[in-house]
N, C-alpha and C positions, 0 to 999 in steps of 0.2 A: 418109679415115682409116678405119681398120679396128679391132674390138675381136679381140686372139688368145683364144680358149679353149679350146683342147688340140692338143698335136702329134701325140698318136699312139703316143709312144716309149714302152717298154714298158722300165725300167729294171731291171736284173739287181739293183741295191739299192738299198737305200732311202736317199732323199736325206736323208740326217738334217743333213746342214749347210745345208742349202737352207727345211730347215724352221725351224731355229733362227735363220735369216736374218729369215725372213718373222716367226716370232715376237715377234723381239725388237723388228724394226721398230712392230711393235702394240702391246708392251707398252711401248714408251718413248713413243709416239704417246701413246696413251690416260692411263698411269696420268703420265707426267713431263712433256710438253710442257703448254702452259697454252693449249691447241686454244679450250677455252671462256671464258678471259679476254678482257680487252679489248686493242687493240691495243699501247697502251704497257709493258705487263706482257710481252705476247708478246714485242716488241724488247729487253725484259730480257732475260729468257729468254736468245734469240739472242745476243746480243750474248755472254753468257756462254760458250757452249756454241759456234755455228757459227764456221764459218771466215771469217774478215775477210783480203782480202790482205794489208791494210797490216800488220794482226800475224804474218803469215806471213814477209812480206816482213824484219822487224826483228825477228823472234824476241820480240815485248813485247806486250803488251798495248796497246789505246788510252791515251793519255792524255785527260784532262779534257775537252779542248777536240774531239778524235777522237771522241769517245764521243759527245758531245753532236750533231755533225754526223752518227751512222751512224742516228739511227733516225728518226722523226718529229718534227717542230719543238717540237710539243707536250709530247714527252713528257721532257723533259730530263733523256734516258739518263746516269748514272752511270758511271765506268770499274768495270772488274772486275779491280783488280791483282793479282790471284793466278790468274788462267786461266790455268790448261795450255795454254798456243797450238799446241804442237806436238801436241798430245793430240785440238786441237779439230779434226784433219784426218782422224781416225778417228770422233769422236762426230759431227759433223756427217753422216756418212752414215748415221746412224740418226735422224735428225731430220726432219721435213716440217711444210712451210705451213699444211697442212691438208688433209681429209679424202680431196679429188678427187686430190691429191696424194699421199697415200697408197695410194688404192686403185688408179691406176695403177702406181705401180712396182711395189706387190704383185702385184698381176695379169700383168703381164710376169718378175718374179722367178716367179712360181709356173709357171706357162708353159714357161718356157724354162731356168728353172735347174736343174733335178733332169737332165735327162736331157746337161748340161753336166760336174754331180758325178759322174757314174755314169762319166762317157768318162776324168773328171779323177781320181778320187777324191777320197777325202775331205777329205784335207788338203792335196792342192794345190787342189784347187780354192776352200777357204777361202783358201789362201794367194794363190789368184787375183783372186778377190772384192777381197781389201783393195787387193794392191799397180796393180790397172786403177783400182778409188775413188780411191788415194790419187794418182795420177799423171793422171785426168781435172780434177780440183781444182789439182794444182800447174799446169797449162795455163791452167785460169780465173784463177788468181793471176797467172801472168807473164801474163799478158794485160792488167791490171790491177792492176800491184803497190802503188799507193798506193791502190787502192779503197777504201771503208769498207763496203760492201753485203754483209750478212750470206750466205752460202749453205749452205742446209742442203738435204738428201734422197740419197736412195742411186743416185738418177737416173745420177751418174757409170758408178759401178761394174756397176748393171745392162743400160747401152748397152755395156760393156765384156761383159759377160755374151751381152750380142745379138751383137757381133759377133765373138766365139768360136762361137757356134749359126752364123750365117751361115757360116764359114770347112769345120765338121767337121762340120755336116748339111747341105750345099747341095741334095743331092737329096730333104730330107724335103719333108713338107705338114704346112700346122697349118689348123685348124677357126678362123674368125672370123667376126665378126660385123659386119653393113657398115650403118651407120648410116642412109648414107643412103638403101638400098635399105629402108626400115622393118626392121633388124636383119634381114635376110637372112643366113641363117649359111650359108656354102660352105665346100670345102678350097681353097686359093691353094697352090703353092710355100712354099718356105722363100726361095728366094733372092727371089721377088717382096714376101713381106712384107716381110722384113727391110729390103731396098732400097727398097722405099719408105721406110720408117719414115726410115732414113739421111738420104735425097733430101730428104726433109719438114725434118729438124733443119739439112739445111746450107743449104736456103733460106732456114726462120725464121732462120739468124746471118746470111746474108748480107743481109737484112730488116733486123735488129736494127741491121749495121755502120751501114748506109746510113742509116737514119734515128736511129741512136746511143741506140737500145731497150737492154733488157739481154743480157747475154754470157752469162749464165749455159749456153744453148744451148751454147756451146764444150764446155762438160765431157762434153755429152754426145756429142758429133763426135768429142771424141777419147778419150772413154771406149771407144769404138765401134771406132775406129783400133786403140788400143791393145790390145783385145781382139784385135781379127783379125787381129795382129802377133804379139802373145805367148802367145797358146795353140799356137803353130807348137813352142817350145820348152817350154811347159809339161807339154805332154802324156808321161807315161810312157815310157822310150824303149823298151820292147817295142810302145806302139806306132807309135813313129815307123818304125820297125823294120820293121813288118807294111807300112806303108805306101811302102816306098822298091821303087822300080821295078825286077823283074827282067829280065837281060838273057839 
């Protein structure tokens, strides 16, 4: 495993969707999630806010008996009959477990998303961010459609994020940090980080299938897909344009 800490790319503008990305992500973490309560408050929380298949799956909310089975035995979760369920495939990507959780998708959003907005600009590439999130999640759902297990974080959307950078910088370098060498900081490739990273997420699922761990991994395999699929047509067509082969 590797920590990324800069690529290098010198953006012609400033990422300001990529900032208000990373911001929000903080600002909902710290001041709205309940990071510091105890764990039956947090599955409140969740239950409210993240995305549950089974409410994806039937457009409704849990009932009674649903509810009580998604979170701990202990805490005899309540339904939430007025959740936005279709709302919760959007807030759920600004939600995390906690802290470690946060500070790596920031850290990979911070990395790798500015010099993504700069190629995309501004509004498709917000419009990118959401529609890789919301379609890494609908894959976790069918995969699961009567699940009850809460899934929150941006983790989707930002493998969708990686695997747009893998696709339209294969020949850059990014600076990381190698853990196991005592934080040895070198430059690697782009196509070597990122493939790893990839290599790493479809072992842990193929792990997970086998011994029936969690899938959450999936969102991110095919957050990841899904990026390095549709940034082919996302991108502006002057420059698909620049890039089509002269004869």
């Amino acid at each position: 495993m590797v920590i990324p800490l800069g690529d290098g790319y010198r953006p012609r503008r400033t990422p300001w969707v990529n900032r208000a990305l990373l911001l929000a992500n903080v600002v909902v973490f710290v001041l709205l999630t309940p990071w510091w309560a105890d764990a039956c408050t947090q599955a409140r929380f969740f239950l409210e806010w993240a995305v549950i298949p089974a409410e994806i799956t039937s457009l409704s909310p849990l009932d009674a008996g649903q509810a009580a089975a998604a979170g701990p035995p202990a805490c005899e979760l309540a339904p939430a009959p007025d959740k936005p369920v279709a709302a919760s495939l959007l807030s759920a990507m600004f939600l995390h477990g906690g802290w470690l959780h946060l500070g790596f998708n920031m850290l990979y959003l911070g990395v790798f998303g500015g010099a993504l907005e700069d190629r995309l600009g501004h509004l498709r590439y917000a419009g990118f961010y959401v529609v890789v999130g919301v379609l890494a999640t609908l894959v976790f759902v069918a995969a699961d459609p009567g699940g009850l297990r809460p899934l929150v974080g941006a983790s989707g959307a930002i493998a969708g994020v990686l695997g747009a950078y893998f696709r339209l910088f294969p020949r850059g370098w990014v600076t990381v940090s190698v853990p196991l060498l005592f934080f040895l900081v070198v430059r690697l490739p782009t196509v070597l980080v990122l493939g790893l990273w990839f290599a790493a997420e479809v072992v842990q699922l193929r792990v997970g299938a086998l011994t029936g761990g969690q899938v959450a991994t999936l969102a991110h395999v095919a957050g990841f897909v899904a990026g390095l699929v549709l940034v082919g047509l996302w991108r502006p067509r002057r420059a698909r344009r620049r890039r089509r082969p002269t004869r």
